[in-house]
N, C-alpha and C positions, 0 to 999 in steps of 0.2 A: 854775900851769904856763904857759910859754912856748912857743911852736912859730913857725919860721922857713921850714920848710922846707915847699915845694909836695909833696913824694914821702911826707911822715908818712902814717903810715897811717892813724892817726887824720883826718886832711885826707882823705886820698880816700875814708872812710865817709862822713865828713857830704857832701861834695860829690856824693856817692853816691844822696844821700837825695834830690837834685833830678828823677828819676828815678822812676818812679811803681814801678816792679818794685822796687826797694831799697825802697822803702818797705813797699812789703808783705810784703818779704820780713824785713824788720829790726821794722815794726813801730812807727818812729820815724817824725815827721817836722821838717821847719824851721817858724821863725818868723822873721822879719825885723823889725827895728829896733825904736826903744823902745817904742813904745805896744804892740807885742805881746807883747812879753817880759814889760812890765809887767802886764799883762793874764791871762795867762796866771799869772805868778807870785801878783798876786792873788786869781784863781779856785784856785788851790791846784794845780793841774794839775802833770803828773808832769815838770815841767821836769829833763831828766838834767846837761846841760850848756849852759852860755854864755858863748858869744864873741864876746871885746871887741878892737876894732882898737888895740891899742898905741901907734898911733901919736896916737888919739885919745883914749884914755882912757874910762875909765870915767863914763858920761852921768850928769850931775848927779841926772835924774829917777830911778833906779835907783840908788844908794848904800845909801840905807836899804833897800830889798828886798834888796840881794845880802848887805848884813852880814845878814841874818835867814835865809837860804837854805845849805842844807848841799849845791847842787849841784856838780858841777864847774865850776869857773870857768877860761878857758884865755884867753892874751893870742896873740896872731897879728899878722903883716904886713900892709898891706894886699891886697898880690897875693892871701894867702888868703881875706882877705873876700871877693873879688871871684870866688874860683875858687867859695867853697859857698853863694852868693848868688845869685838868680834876676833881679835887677836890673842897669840900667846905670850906673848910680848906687850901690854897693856902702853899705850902713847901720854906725854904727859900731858896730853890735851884732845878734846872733842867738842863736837860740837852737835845742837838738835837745830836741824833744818824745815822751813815748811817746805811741801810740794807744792810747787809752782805751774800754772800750764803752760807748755812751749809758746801759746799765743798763734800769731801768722807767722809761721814759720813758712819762711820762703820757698814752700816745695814746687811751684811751678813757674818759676822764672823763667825767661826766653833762653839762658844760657845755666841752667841749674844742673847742680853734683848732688844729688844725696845717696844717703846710701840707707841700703832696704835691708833689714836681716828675718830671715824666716827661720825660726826654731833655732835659732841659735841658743845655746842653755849655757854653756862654759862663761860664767862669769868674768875672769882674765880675758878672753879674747872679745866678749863683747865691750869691756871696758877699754881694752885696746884698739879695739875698731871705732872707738869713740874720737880718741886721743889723735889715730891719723886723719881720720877724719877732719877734727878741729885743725891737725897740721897740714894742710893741704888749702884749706878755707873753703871745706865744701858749706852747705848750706843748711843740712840737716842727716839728721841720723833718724829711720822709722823702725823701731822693733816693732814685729808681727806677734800674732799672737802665740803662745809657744815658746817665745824668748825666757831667758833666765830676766826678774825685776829686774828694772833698774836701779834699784834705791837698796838693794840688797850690799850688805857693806861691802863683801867681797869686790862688786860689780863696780861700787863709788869710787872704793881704793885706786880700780887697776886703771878706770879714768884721769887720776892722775891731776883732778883739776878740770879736766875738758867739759866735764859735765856741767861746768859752769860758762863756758864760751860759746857752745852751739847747741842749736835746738834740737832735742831728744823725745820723738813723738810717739805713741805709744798705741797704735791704731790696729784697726781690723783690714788685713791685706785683701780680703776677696771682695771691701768697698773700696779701698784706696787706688788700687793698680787699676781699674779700669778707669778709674778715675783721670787716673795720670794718662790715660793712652790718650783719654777724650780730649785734653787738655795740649799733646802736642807732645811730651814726654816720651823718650825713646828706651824703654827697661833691656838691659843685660845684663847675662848670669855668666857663669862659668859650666866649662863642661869636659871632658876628660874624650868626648868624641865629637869635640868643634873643628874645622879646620883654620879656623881665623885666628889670628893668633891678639893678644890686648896691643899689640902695639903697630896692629894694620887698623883696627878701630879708630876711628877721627870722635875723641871723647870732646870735641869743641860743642857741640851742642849740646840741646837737655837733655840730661842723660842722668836714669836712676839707678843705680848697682846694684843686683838682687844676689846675695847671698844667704845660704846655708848651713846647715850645721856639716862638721866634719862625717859623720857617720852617715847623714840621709841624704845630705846636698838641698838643692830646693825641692820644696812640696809639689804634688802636680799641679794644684789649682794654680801656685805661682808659676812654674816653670811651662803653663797652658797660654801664661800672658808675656812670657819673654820676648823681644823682636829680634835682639842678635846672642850665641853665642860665642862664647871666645875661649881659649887655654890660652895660659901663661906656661911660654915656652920654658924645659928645661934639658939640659945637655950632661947631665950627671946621673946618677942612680937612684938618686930619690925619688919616692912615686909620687909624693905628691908636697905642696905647704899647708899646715895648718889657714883655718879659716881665718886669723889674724895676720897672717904675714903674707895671705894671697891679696886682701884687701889692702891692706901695703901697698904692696907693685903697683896693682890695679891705681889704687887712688894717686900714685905718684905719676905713674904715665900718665895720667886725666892733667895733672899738673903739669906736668912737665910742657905736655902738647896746649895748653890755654894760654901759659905764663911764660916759659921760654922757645918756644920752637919759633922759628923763622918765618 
């Protein structure tokens, strides 16, 4: 299928989808350029349609997936890349996604890693707490209420793909945390007046990582259910890491102490 025209109606649902109400209202959302199209088509995910800038053709990386895929495929102008595209820089390729639900995601396993974010809004950092997340092999990622969407393109992008490997749940924290206590679940936060430090913590058990946004940290209903917390030591001048590169550390030493230590 070919489409020219900026007024198709087809063009103004996906363009539609940049929009956080259309999406929830549809159910859909976008992906941008190859590596997530790819990504996404690999993880099997409900890819409905994808569109290629005609004038660029079909991305070498992507041939073999699309002959294997029975989705829509539709050719467009550039003007319309650039209308259902959240970039300044328009990709020669996207894609319209359904929403899927996480299903049983593994959050209460006898030796479980997820990680909890309460109001976290900065889309890059939540998408990048996704990404180590997925690299570490934790088990789930829960945004509270407050979080920036998840389906927001910004948020898709800076996942990088992860949004396709691990389960990304989308819950209310003042049901779920108690939830987890009753369950055996052991939550900690960070804190700038802990004495423990993350790498005296024995992250071998279950254990759920409760972070916050840079500006509030965590909420008190959350930080009323925390059981331990910890600072990540630093010996330089910096006051502190953003909420992306603290969850870093954190999820690496979780790693480090499950997978390599003696």
């Amino acid at each position: 299928m070919s489409i020219t025209s900026l007024q198709n109606e087809k063009v103004k649902a996906m363009a539609a989808l940049l929009e956080k109400k259309h999406r929830d209202r549809s159910g859909r959302f976008l992906i941008e350029g190859v590596h997530l199209v790819q990504e996404a088509l690999l993880a099997g995910s409900d890819v409905e349609t994808i569109v290629i800038d005609s004038e660029r053709g079909v991305p070498g990386e992507l041939r073999t997936l699309l002959g294997q895929t029975d989705c829509e495929l539709i050719e467009v102008t550039p003007a319309i890349m650039a209308k259902c595209t959240g970039t300044d820089s328009p990709p020669p390729v996207f894609g319209v996604v359904a929403k899927t639900a996480a299903g049983d995601a593994p959050l209460y396993r006898s030796d479980s890693l997820v990680v909890v974010l309460d109001g976290v809004r900065d889309p890059g950092n939540v998408g990048t707490i996704i990404r180590s997340a997925d690299a570490v092999g934790a088990d789930a990622v829960i945004l509270g209420r407050g979080c920036v969407d998840l389906y927001n393109p910004k948020t898709v992008r800076s996942t990088m793909g992860s949004l396709f490997h691990i389960p990304v749940v989308e819950a209310d924290l003042t049901e779920l945390l108690p939830e987890a206590k009753r369950q055996g679940i052991h939550l900690v936060g960070t804190s700038l007046q802990a004495s423990a430090t993350c790498y005296s913590y024995d992250w071998r058990g279950p254990t759920w990582l409760l972070l916050g946004s840079e500006s509030n940290g965590l909420s008190e209903a959350a930080l009323a259910q925390v059981d331990t917390r910890m600072i990540i030591p630093m010996h330089g001048r910096s006051e502190s890491l953003n909420v992306a590169m603290a969850s870093t550390v954190l999820l690496y030493e979780a790693m480090r102490q499950r997978r390599y230590a003696p």
